[in-house]
Every structure is written in C-alpha cells, then in structure tokens.
C-alpha positions in Angstrom: 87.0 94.7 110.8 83.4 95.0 109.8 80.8 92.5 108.0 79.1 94.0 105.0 76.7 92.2 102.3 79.0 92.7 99.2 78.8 91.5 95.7 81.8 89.5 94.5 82.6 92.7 92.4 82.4 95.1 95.3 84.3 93.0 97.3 86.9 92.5 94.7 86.8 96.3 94.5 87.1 96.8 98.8 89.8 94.5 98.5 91.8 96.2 95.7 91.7 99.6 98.1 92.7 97.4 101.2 95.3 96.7 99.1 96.5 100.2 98.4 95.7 100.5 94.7 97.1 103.8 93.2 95.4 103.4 89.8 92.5 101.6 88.3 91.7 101.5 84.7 89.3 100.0 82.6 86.5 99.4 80.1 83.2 98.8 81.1 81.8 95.2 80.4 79.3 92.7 81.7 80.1 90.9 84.4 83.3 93.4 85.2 81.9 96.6 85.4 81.0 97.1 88.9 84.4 96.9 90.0 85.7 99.7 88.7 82.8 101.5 89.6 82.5 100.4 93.3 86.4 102.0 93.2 85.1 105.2 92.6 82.6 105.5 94.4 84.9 104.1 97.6 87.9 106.5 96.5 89.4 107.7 99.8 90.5 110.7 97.5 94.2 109.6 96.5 93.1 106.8 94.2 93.2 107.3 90.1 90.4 105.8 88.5 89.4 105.9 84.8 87.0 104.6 82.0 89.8 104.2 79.6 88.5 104.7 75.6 89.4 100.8 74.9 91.1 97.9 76.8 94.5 98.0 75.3 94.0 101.9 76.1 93.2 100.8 80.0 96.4 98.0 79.8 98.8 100.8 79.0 97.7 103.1 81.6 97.8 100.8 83.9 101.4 99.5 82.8 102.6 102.9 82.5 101.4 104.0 86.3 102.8 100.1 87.5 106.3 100.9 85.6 106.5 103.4 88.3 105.6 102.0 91.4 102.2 102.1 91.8 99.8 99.3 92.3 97.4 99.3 89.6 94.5 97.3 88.6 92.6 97.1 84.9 89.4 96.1 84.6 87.7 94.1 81.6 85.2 90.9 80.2 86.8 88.5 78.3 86.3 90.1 75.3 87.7 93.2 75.9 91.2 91.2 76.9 91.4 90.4 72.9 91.7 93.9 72.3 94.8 94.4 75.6 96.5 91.5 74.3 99.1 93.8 72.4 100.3 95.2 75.3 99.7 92.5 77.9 101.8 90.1 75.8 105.0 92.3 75.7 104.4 92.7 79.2 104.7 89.3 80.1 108.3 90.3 78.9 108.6 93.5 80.2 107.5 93.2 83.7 106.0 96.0 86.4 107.6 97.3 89.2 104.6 98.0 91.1 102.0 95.6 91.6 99.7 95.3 88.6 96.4 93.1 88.8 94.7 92.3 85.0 90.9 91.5 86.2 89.4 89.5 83.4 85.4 88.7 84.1 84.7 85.7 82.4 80.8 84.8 81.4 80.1 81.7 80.9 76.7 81.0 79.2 77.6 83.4 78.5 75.4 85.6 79.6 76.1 88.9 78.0 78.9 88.7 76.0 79.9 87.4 72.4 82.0 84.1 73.2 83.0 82.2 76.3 86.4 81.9 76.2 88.6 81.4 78.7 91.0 83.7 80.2 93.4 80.8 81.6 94.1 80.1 78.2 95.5 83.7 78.2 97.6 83.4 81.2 98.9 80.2 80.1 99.7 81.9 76.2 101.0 84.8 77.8 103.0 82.8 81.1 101.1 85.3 83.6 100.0 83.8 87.0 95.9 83.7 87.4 94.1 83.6 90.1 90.4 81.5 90.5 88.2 83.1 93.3 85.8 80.4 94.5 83.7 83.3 96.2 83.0 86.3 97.2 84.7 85.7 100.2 87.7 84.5 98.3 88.0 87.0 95.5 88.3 89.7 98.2 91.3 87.9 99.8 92.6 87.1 96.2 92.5 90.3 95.2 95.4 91.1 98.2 97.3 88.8 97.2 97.7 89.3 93.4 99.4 92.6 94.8 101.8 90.5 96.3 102.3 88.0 94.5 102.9 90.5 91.2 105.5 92.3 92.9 107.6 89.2 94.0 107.5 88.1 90.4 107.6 91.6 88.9 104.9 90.5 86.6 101.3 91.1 85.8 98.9 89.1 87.6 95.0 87.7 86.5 92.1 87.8 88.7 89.5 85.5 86.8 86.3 85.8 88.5 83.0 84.4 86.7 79.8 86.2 86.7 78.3 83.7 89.3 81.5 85.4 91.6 81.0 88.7 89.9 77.5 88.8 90.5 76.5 86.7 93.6 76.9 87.8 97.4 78.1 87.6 100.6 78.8 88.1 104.3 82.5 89.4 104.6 84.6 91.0 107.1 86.3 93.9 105.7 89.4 95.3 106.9 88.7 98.9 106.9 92.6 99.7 107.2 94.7 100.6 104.5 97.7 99.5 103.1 99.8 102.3 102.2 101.6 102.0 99.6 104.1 104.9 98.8 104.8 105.0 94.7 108.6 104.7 94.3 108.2 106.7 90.5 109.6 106.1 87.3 113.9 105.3 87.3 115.5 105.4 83.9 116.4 102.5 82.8 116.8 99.7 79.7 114.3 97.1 81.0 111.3 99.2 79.9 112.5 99.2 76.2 111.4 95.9 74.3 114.4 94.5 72.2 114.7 91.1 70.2 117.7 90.3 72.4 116.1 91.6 75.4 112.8 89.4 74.7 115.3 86.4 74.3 116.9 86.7 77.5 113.1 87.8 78.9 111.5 84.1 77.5 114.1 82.2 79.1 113.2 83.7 82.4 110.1 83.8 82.6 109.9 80.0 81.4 112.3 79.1 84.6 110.0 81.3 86.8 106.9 79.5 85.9 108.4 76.1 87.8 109.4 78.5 90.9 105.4 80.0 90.9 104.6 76.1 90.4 106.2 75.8 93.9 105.0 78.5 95.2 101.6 77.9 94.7 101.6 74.2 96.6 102.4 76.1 99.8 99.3 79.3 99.3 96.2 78.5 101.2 93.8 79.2 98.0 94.9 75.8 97.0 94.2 72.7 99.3 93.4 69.2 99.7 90.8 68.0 102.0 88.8 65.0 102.3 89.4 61.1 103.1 91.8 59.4 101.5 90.5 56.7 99.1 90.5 55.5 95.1 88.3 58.4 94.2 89.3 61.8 93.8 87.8 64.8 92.9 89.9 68.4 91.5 88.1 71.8 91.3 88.5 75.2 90.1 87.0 78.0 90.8 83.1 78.7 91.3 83.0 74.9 90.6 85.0 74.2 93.7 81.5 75.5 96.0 79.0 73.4 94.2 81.2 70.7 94.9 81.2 71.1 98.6 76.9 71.8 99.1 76.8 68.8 96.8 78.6 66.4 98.9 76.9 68.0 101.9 74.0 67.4 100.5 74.9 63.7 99.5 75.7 63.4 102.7 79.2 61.9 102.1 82.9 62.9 103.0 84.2 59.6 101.9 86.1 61.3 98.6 89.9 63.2 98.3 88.8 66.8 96.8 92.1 68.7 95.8 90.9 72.7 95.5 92.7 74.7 92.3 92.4 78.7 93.0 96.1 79.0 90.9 95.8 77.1 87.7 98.0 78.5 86.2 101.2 77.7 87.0 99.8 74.9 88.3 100.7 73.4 91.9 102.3 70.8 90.7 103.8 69.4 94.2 100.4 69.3 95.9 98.6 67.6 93.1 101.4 64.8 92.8 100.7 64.7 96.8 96.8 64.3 95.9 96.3 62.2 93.1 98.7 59.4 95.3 96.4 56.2 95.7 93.4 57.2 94.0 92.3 55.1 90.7 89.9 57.7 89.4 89.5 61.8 89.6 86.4 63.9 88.3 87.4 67.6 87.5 84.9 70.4 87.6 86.1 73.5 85.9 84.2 76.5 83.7 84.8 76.5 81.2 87.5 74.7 79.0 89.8 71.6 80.6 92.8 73.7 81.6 93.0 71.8 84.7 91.8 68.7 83.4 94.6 68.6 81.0 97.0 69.7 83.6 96.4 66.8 85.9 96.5 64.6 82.8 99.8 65.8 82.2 101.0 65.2 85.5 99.5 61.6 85.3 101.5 60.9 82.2 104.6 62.3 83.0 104.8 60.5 86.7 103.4 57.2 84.8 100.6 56.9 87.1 97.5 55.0 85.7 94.9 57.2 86.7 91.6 57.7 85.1 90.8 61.1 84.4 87.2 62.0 84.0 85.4 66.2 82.7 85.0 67.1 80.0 87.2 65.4 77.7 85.5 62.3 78.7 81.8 63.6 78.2 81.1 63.5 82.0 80.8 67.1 81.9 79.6 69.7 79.5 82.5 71.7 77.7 79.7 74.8 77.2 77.6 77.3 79.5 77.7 77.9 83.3 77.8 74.9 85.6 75.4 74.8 88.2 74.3 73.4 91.6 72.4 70.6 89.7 74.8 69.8 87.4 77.4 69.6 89.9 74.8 67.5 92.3 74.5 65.1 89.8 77.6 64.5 88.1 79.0 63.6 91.6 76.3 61.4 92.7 77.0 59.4 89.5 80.2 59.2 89.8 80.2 58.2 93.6 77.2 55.8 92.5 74.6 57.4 94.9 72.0 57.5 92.1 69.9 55.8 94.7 70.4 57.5 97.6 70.3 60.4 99.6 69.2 62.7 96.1 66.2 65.2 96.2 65.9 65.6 92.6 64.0 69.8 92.9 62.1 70.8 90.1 62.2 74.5 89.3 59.1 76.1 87.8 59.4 76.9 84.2 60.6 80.6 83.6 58.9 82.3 81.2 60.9 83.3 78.1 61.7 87.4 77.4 63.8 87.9 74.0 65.9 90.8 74.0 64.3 93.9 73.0 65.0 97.7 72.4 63.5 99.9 75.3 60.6 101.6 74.3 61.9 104.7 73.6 64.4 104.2 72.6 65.6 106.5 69.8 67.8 103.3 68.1 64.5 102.0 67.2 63.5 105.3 65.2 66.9 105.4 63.8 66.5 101.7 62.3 62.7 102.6 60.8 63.8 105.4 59.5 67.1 103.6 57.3 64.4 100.8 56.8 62.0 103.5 55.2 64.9 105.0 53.2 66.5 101.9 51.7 62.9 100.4 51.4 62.6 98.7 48.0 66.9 98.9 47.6 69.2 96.2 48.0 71.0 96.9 51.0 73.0 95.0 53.9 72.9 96.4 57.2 76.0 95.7 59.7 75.8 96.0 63.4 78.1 95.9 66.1 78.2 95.6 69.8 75.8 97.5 71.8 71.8 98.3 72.4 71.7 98.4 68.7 72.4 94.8 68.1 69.0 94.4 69.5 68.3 96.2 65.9 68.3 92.5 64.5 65.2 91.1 66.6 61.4 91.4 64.6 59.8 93.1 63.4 62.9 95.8 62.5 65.2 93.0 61.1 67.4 95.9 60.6 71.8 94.2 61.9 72.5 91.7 59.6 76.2 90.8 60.9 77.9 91.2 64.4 81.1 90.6 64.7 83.1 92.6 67.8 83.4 96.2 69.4 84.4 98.5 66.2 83.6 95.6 63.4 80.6 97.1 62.3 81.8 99.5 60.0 84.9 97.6 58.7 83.0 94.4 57.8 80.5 96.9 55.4 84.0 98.0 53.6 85.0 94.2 53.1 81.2 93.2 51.6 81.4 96.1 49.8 84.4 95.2 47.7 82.6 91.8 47.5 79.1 93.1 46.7 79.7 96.4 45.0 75.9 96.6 43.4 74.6 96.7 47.0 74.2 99.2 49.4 75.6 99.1 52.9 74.9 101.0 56.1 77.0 100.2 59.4 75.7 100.6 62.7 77.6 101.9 65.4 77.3 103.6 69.0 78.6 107.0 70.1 80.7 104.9 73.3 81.6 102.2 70.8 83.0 104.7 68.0 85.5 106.1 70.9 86.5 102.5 71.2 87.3 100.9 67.6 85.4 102.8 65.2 87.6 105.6 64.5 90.0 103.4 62.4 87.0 101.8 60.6 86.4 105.2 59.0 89.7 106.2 58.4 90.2 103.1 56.5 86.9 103.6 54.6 88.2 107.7 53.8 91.9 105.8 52.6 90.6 103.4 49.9 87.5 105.0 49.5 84.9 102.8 49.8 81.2 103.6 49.7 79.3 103.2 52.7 77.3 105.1 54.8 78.3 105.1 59.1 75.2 106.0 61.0 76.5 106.6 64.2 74.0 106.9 67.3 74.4 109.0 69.4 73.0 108.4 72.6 75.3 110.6 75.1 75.9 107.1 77.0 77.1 103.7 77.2 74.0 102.0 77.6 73.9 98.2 77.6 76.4 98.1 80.3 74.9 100.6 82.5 75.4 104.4 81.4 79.1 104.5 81.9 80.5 108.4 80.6 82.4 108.4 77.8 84.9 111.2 75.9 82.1 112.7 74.2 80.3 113.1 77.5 82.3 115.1 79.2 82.6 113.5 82.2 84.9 111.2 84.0 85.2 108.9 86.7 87.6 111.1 88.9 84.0 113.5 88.9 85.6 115.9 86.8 84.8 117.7 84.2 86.8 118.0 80.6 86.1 118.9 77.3 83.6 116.8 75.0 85.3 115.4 72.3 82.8 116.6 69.2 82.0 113.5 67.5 81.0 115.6 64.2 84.4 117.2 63.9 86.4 114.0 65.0 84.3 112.3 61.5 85.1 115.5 59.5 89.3 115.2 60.4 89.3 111.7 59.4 88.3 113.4 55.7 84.7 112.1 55.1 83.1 113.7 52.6 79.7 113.9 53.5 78.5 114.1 56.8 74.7 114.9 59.0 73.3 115.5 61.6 69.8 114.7 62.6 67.1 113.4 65.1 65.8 109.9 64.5 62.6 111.0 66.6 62.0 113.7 63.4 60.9 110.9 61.2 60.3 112.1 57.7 63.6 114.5 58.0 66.0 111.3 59.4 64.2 109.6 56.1 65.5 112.3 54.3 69.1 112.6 56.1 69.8 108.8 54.7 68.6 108.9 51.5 70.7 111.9 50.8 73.7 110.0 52.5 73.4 106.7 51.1 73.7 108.9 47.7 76.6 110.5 48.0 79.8 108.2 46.2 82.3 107.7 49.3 81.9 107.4 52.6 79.4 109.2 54.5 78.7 109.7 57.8 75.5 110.0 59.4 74.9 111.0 63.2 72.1 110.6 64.9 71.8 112.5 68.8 68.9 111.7 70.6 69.3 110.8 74.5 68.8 107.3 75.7 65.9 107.3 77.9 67.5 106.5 81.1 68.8 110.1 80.7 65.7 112.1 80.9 61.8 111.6 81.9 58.9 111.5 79.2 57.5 114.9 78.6 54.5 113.4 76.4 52.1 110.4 76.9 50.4 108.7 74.2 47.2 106.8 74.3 45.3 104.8 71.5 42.0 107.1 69.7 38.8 106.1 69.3 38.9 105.8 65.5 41.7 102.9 66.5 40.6 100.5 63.3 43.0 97.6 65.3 45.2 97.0 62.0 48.1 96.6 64.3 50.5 98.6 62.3 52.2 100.2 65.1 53.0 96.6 66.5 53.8 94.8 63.3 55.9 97.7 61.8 58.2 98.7 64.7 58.1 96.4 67.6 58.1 98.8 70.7 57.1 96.6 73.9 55.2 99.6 75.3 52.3 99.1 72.5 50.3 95.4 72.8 46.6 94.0 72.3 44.5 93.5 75.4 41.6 91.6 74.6 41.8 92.4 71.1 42.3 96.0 71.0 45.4 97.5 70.7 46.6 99.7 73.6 49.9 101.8 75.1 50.8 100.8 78.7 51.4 104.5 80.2 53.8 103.1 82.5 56.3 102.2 79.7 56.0 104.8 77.4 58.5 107.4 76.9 56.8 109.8 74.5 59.1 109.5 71.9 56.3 109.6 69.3 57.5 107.1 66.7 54.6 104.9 66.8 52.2 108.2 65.8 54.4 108.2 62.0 53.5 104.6 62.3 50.1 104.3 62.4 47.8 105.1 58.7 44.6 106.3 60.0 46.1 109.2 62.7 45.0 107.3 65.7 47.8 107.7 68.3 47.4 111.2 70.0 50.0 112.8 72.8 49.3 114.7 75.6 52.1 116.8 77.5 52.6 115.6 81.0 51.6 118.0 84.0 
C-alpha cells in the first residue's frame, strides 16, 4: 500500500488496473477523459487501451474483448452514452463473460457539456447495475468492485461519477498489487447471437435478477445507515452523500437517521425498508434528477407507510445544476429547524465573469472571417457543431447559428436546406468530430443531393477536451504509430463533387476557396489545415504601429483576446499572441507589423 494525492479520475483509473483490466476503450469527454488517459500512461505493458472513433465504436470493443474474458472498461460523458446506447441496450440482453465496467461522467451544471442528464435513468432503462462514488476514495474501491459484481451477474456494470468526483482530490492508499486476471477467450456459442426468442427469454431474466441485485446490494458496504434513530431521516446519493456529513458536522448535530445510496439502481430495497422504520419525514439529496427520491417513494407506497418525502419533487431542492456545500448546509439546517443556530452563513467574493472565447490564434477564428467575408452581403445560415468551433457563435464573429450534438452540424444544414432552399448554408465541423459522426452527414448530403457546403477544420487535434490523437493523426494511445487516415480522400469516396483545400491564415485565398465552394450546385467540401496552437510555438510577434488611428477594427471585426485598449490605445499583449497574422488583413490603414522571433 502507498498514499498518493489522486484525482477522482486517476484514482478511478489506479483502481481499474488493481483490478486487472485487460482493455479500456473510450472517447474523450469532459469530465471523463482523464481516466482513460491516466490508464495509459500507468500501463504495466499488457493493458489495451484505445481512443475509439465514437462511443458506440468504444462499447463494442469493449463488449467484443469482455465476450471473451477479459475485463474491460469504456470510458464516456453523458453525452457520448446517447450515441453507445445501441449496443449497450442489446447488451443488457446479451451479457459479458468477462467483467465489463460502462464509466459514464456525468456534469452537472453542467459544466462542459450540452445537457445534464442523468445516467441512472440509463441503467434503470437499460436494467444495468450503477454504481454512485461519493469520493475519490470511494470511486477507487467502486471501481473493484464493478469487476465483480459484473461477472457474478454476467452483465455490464455503470460507474457514475460527477465531475466534482471526477475532478476533486484526495489522500488514498493504493494497492500497488495486481489482480491477475487470465483471459479465458472467445467459446462458440448461441448466447452471443441476439434473437427475438432469445431477447424474450433474456427480459424475463434479467427482470428476476434485478430483485436478487436488490438484495444484494442491502448487504455491500457502499450502502449504509448511520445516525440516531428518530422521526427525521435523511437519504443520499452520491457526491450529495459528503456535503451531507461536513454539513451536519458543521451544524454540530448527529441527532438525524442518514441512510447512504452508492447502488441506486437496483435499489437496496431491504435496508431502506430497515431505515425509513419510525421516521415521519426524509429529505433526499441527489444530482441530479429524483431517481432515488422516487424510489423511496415507491417503497413508501407499496409498504403503506405514511411518510413524508421531501427533494426535489417537493421544491426543497433544485432539480438543475451541481449541488454544493451551501446548498446542502442550508437545506438541512431548514429542515432540522437550526435556522438560528450554530450557521456561519460565508460570503464568497464575487468571481469575475470570463465568456467563452476562441484562443487567440487560433486558426478557427480565421476560418469563420474568412466564410463571413465570403457570404458577406448573402443570405446564408451557418451550422455548428460540438467543439472549439462552437465558440464561433460568441461576438463579434456571430458566425454558429445552430448546435445540436457531435456530427449534427452538417445534417441539420441538409434539413434547413430542404426547408429554406433560397438560402445558403455552410456547416461547421472539426477534423476529431468528422471521424466521429460526420462521415454519414456527407454521405447523406452526396445520396439526395443537397447543396451545402462542409468546411471542415482541420486542426490535427481534439482540442476542447485536451489534444487527444485521432485517426487522422496517426497516433494512438498504445504509442504506436499507424497510418493517417487522409481526410481529403475519405470526402472524395463518399462522391462529393467539389472539394479544397486551403489555409484559413491565407486570408484573401480561404475568401476565394468559399466563394468558389459555396458556388458549385451539390455538396462541397471545404478543408481547412492549420494546426491548433497548442501544437507549435509562435514564429512571429505582432505589435500595434505608430500610424495606429485607434478605429478599433481589429477588435470590433474579429474578437481575438490577445488585442485590447489600454488607456485608450489599442495594443497586442505579446504574451498571448501566436503570430497568426489575421488581425494584419483586419486592420484599414496597415498598422499591425510582425517581426520573426529570435
């Protein structure tokens, strides 16, 4: 054993190789990424690990290698289990031989991500066990026994950490032993083939195994009741479960029954008919829908027990965003009517504000000018999709009119097409996010033909969730090296007419590369390759001249954060400039210079 200062998502990752994971799959996505990541760069050496193209891409993988023994682990947000539900629902049905964790990252706030849905509405949907990690401390423990527990039942299991889990850290003692787990390998048989008759016979058992995991769960240690006995209660769930306990520490009372949930679904039925016994009231805390609130009212109803149930459903606690210490603090001292006593109410000072912006630099933003200069004075509606280049939408580019999910970019241009055909429309979409959904966007576009223009950008990256490679990078997360797939000849198979190349940072040309595009009748296809600037250092530094009239073009126009006014005159902060030299096709009076750096 040894004591290390881990992140929830390392931790979940240390615990996973404990463990003896064979395989790990995934997608990269805020607040799951580093799990995947810590994995690799923890690989004793006989661990597979892979950024898969999609989700449902990383489920199958992961089924695939589980069908045959292995214990395997996928890794997604929220989100990205939309696209895996395909395969993860016929797997419910299926089953795995080897143990086969599904870690979902949920964000509530959500900080980073489209929606904040909940994946215990999934494993419910789907009748899959999930597991909710309290902490760091739990997750890594969790994470070992999800292994388990998934081969006993021969199903998939969830890990549902939240970003405060995923994100925050902690103290804990990490067995540097290894389970080893010897892969038993593919056996012929029936099971693995999905038939109506076989998914018949497949419902009825997993229904009856969902009362056997009920059980089983009111005996694990994740779940617990502690407290005194009394008339009020208190249930909690996950993250929610360790504000509850430093906000009774800090009320300085023990005088309430707290019943912790780390399995809510199937839900420990047994020990919550054991807790709710006397009590006359119960206040749940949960992120982020009332999966456990509704459980326990269930429970109430069917036993015929007249017991108020107080969350969300009731308006004692929000049904949106992250919960925190405050919240928590003082939904309980209202509902233990301590109002009065023992609260230090702490003010936090006032955070400044920060809107989302493009880097500067970054070559998205020279990309959007330069279809803004093109379509200028043209009806035209822009689609985005999900990446840096949403940002595209923020002032003063205004330049992503819809968002929608990964892919939906260039699909949703087809369907206001057919609606709007007097209008031009130009998709956006990333070079990682093409790999992803994108492909069948444009194939639909070649099949009925629809006029739009893709204008893909190519940034050799995955950017916004923290330069992951990707198939046209040529690298992988096993440190190897294959072959790139060629975006320009992957657009030219799927029978696109018309199709560019070009470099958004070569203004008046990328100008002239859309025009030309946006033209052509059909779909076209325009790629723009220029590095994101995390990739390579600024060869060229810009300054403001003296013949500077201080119109403020070069703000208004394209919005980079490295340009601003200091006491009324406008100047380029060195430190955040990457050279790329847009602002200079900007500016009407020639009055941004560059000078190459030594």
């Amino acid at each position: 054993m040894s004591k290390k200062l881990l992140m929830g998502n390392e931790a979940i990752a240390l615990g996973a190789i404990r463990a003896g994971v064979n395989v790990v799959t995934g997608y990269p996505g805020t607040p799951s990424t580093e799990v995947l990541e810590t994995v690799a760069r923890n690989n004793p050496g006989d661990i597979y690990v892979e950024w898969s193209v999609n989700e449902k891409s990383a489920m199958e993988v992961a089924a695939g290698a589980a069908y045959s023994g292995a214990r395997t682990m996928v890794t997604m947000k929220q989100v990205g289990l939309n696209v895996a539900s395909d395969p993860l629902m016929t797997l419910a049905y299926i089953g795995v031989k080897g143990g086969m964790v599904v870690l979902v990252a949920d964000d509530p706030g959500p900080f980073s991500s489209q929606t904040e849905q909940d994946t215990r509405h999934f494993a419910r949907y789907s009748n899959l066990p999930v597991l909710d990690p309290s902490s760091p401390e739990e997750a890594y423990e969790m994470i070992q026994y999800a292994f388990e527990l998934s081969e006993m039942v021969e199903l998939p299991v969830f890990l549902r950490p939240t970003t405060r889990i995923c994100h925050s850290c902690a103290t804990i003692d990490v067995d540097e032993k290894r389970l080893d787990h010897k892969i038993e390998g593919f056996v012929k048989d029936s099971r693995w083939v999905i038939f109506p008759s076989l998914a018949y016979k497949k419902h009825i058992h997993i229904e009856k195994l969902q009362h056997k995991l009920s059980d089983i769960f009111s005996g694990i240690r994740f779940n617990k009741v502690e407290g005194k006995d009394g008339k009020l209660g208190v249930v909690a769930s996950g993250a929610a479960y360790s504000y509850v306990v430093e906000a009774l520490e800090k009320l300085n009372t023990n005088n309430v029954k707290i019943f912790k949930v780390g399995t809510p679904y199937p839900f420990p039925k047994e020990m919550a008919s054991g807790f709710l016994d006397g009590l006359e009231e119960v206040l749940v805390f949960e992120e982020l829908d009332p999966v456990v609130e509704e459980e326990i009212a269930m429970l109430c109803a069917s036993k015929q027990q007249n017991i108020r149930i107080l969350g969300k459903k009731t308006g004692h606690l929000p049904f949106a965003g992250e919960y925190t210490f405050e919240l928590v603090y003082e939904a309980l001292a209202k509902y233990l009517k301590m109002e009065k006593e023992n609260i230090e109410k702490t003010v936090s000072p006032e955070l400044p504000v920060r809107q989302p912006v493009l880097c500067a630099g970054c070559p998205h933003r020279a990309s959007f000018y330069a279809v803004k200069m093109a379509m200028k004075g043209q009806k035209a509606v822009f689609t985005g999709d999900i990446g840096c280049y949403t940002l595209g939408n923020a002032k003063p580019l205004d330049m992503v009119d819809t968002c929608l999910c990964m892919g939906a970019g260039v699909t949703v241009a087809q369907g206001i097409k057919r609606a709007q055909p007097d209008t031009k429309h130009i998709a956006f979409i990333g070079d990682s996010t093409f790999f992803h959904t994108g492909m069948p966007g444009i194939v639909n576009a070649v099949y009925n033909n629809t006029d739009i223009t893709v204008v893909l950008l190519d940034n050799s990256t995955t950017a916004m969730t923290g330069h992951q490679p990707h198939p046209g990078t040529g690298k992988t997360m096993m440190n190897s090296i294959s072959e790139k797939i060629d975006i320009f000849g992957v657009v030219k198979a799927c029978g696109v007419g018309h199709i560019e190349k070009g470099n958004p940072l070569d203004f008046s040309n990328a100008v002239e590369v859309i025009k030309k595009a946006v033209e052509y009748k059909g779909p076209s296809v325009v790629i723009f390759e220029a590095p994101c600037i995390a990739l390579f250092k600024p060869t060229v530094e810009y300054s403001i001249k003296a013949n500077c009239k201080d119109c403020k073009k070069c703000i208004t126009e394209i919005g980079c954060p490295a340009i601003s006014v200091i006491e009324g005159k406008v100047r380029i902060e060195p430190s955040l400039c990457y050279g790329c030299g847009l602002c200079t096709n900007v500016c009407p009076f020639d009055a941004i210079g560059g000078e190459e750096n030594e």
